[in-house]
C-alpha positions as CSV (number, residue, x, y, z in Angstrom):
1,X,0.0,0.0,0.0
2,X,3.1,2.9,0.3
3,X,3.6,1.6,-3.0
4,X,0.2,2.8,-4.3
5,X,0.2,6.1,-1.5
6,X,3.6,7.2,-3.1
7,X,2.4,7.3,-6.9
8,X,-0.2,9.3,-5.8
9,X,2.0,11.7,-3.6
10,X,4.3,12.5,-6.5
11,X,1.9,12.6,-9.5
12,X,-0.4,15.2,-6.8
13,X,3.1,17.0,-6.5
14,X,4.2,16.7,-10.2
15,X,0.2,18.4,-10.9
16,X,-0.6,15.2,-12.9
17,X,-3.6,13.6,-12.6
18,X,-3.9,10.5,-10.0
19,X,-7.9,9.6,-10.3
20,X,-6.2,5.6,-11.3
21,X,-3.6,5.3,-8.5
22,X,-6.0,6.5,-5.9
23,X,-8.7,4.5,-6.9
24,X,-6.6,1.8,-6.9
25,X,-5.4,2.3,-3.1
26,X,-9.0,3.2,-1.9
27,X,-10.4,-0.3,-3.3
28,X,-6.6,-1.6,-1.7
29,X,-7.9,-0.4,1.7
30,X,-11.7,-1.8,1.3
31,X,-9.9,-5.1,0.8
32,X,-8.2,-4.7,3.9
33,X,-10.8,-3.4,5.7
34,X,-13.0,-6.6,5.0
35,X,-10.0,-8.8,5.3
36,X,-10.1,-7.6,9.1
37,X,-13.5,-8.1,9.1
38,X,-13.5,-11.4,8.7
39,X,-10.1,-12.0,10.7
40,X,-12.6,-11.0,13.5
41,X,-15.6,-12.6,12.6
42,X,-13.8,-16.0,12.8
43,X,-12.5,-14.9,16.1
44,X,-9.5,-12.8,16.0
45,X,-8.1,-10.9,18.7
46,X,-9.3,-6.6,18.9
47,X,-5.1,-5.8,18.0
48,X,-3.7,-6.8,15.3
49,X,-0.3,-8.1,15.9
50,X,2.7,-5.9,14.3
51,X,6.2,-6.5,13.3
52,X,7.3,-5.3,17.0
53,X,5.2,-7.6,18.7
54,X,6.4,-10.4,16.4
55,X,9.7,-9.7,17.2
56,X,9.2,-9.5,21.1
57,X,7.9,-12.8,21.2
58,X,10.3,-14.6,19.2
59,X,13.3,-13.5,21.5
């Protein structure tokens, strides 16, 4: 997703049009968003785990 968030940062700074790009990252995000939904349906935890968390537990 920075992938799709920086296309759109420079072509909004380079005064091009980004309508593609940021569609493309909003319909990124919805995917996410019901991804989560689910995770939590089928009974995930309320935090997500992260990279730091990860890496706490493994040492």
């Amino acid at each position: 997703m920075a992938d799709f968030e920086a296309v759109v940062r420079d072509r909004i700074n380079g005064d091009r049009d980004c309508t593609q790009q940021a569609l493309a990252q909003m319909d990124l995000r919805r995917r996410i968003n019901l991804l989560v939904g689910e995770w939590k349906a089928a009974g995930g935890v309320d935090v997500l785990p992260d990279v730091r968390g990860r890496m706490r537990l493994r040492s």
